[in-house]
N, C-alpha and C positions, 0 to 999 in steps of 0.2 A: 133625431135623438132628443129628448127629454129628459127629466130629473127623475123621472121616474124606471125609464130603460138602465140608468146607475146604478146597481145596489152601491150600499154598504162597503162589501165586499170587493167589489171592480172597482168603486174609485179609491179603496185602499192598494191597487193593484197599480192604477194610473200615476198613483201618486206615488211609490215605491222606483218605480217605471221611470217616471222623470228627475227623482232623486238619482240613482243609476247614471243613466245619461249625462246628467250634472255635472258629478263624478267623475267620469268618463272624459268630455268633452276637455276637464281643466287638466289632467293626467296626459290624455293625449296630446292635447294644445303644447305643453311645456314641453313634452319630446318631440314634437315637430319643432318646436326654433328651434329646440339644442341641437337637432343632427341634421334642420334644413330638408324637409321631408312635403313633398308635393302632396301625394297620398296621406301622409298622415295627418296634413292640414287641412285637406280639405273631409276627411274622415271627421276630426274634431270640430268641426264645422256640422258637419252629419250629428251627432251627437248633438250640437247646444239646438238644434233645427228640431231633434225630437223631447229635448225639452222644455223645448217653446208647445209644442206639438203636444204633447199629453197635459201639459198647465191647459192650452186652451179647450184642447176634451173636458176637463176638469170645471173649469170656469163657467165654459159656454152652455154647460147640459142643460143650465133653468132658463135657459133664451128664450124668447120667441122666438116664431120661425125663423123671418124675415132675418133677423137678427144673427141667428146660426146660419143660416146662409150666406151671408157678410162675414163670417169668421173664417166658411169654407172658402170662401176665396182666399183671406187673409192667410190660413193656411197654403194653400198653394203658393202664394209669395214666399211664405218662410222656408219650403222644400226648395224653391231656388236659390236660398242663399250658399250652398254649398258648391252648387254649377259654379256661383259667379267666385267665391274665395278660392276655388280650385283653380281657376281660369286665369284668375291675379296671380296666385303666387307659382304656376305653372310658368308665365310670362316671367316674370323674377328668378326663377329658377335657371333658365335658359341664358338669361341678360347675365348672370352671375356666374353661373358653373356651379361646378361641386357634386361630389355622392355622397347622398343619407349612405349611414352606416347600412349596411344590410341586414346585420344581426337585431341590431335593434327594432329596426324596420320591422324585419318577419315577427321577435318576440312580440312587439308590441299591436302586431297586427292579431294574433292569437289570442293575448286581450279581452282583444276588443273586441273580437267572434265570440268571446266569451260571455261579454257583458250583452251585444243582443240577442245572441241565442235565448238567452234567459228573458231578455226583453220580449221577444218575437212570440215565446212560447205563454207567458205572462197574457199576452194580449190575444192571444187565439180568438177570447169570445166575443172581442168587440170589429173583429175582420167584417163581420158584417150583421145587418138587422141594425145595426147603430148608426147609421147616417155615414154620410163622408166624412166625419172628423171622426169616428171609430176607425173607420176604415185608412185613414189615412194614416192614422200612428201607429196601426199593425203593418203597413205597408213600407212606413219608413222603418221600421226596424228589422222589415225581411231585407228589404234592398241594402243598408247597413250590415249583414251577415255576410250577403255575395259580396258588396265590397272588400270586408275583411279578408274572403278568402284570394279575395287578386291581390291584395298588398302583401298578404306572406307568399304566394308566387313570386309577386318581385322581390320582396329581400332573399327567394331562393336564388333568382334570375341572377340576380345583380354580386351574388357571391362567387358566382365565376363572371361575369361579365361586370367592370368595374364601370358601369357608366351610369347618369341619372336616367336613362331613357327610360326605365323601365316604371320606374316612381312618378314619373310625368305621366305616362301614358295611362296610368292604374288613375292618379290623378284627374286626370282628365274624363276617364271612363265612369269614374264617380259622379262628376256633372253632368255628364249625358244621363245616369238614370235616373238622378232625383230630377231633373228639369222633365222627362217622362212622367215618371209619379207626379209630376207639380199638373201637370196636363190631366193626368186622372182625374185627379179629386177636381180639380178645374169643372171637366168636364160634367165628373157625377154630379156636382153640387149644383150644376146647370137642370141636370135631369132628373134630381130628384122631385122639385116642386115646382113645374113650370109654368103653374097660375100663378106665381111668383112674379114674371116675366112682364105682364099686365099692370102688376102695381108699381113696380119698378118707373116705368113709363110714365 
């Protein structure tokens, strides 16, 4: 992907995209402390990862190669920062006790399907032809949709069954997919240029 694969247009789209997220991530953040929410922390974690994720689309387009391919990795690091906050505060959850409210849970889990549906749909046209960092902030923000739809499951679950397991578990299901998608782009950004491999050495 180069400056020139950007219109005008798509990185007003990107940029939109990660103002969103932004938004997102600090709204959600603060109702995971307030009601102690596995899933929803590590959701708002998802969020600040994709707006790290569309800034570096943003930034990286006029790179060199070489140079964008160092960023595709660095993107892959930033898709597992939600495994790993998921994974903390799942730990903490268990060490502590307690249930997220449910109500809030599910409302806020709708949200938040709200805000990447919009994101997900935004980004259709850089899923692919644009390199692994196109591809990989349409990717984070499909995987961000299914998550949402497991965390309003749990605050459904958890409205007759009064336990946290269900918020952990949606929790936890969140870092198994971005740490997948971190292996994707991982992988593609290995395959796209692998005369790359050569200089590297």
């Amino acid at each position: 992907m180069d400056s020139r694969d950007l219109t005008s247009s798509m990185r007003r789209i990107v940029a939109i995209v990660a103002a969103l997220n932004l938004i997102a991530c600090v709204v959600e953040g603060v109702i995971a402390w307030r009601i102690g929410s596995v899933a929803l922390f590590a959701d708002a974690a998802d969020f600040l990862e994709d707006f790290l994720i569309n800034t570096l689309v943003l930034v990286a387009a006029g790179w060199p190669l070489a140079s964008r391919r160092k960023a595709s990795y660095a993107l892959a690091g930033l898709i597992l920062l939600p495994a790993l906050a998921a994974l903390w505060t799942a730990i903490h959850r268990i060490l502590e006790g307690g249930t997220p409210q449910p109500l809030v849970l599910g409302a806020t889990g709708v949200g938040a399907l709200v805000v990447n549906l919009v994101c997900a749909v935004l980004l259709m046209r850089l899923r692919s032809g644009h390199g692994s960092l196109g591809r990989g902030a349409w990717l984070a923000a499909r995987n961000d949709a299914l998550a949402n739809v497991l965390i309003i499951a749990a605050g459904a679950v958890m409205l007759v069954w009064a336990s946290p397991v269900p918020d952990i578990v949606v929790g936890l299901v969140i870092a198994a997919v971005n740490a997948g998608a971190a292996v994707e782009v991982f992988r593609e950004a290995r395959e796209e240029h692998p005369e790359l491999e050569l200089d590297d050495d």
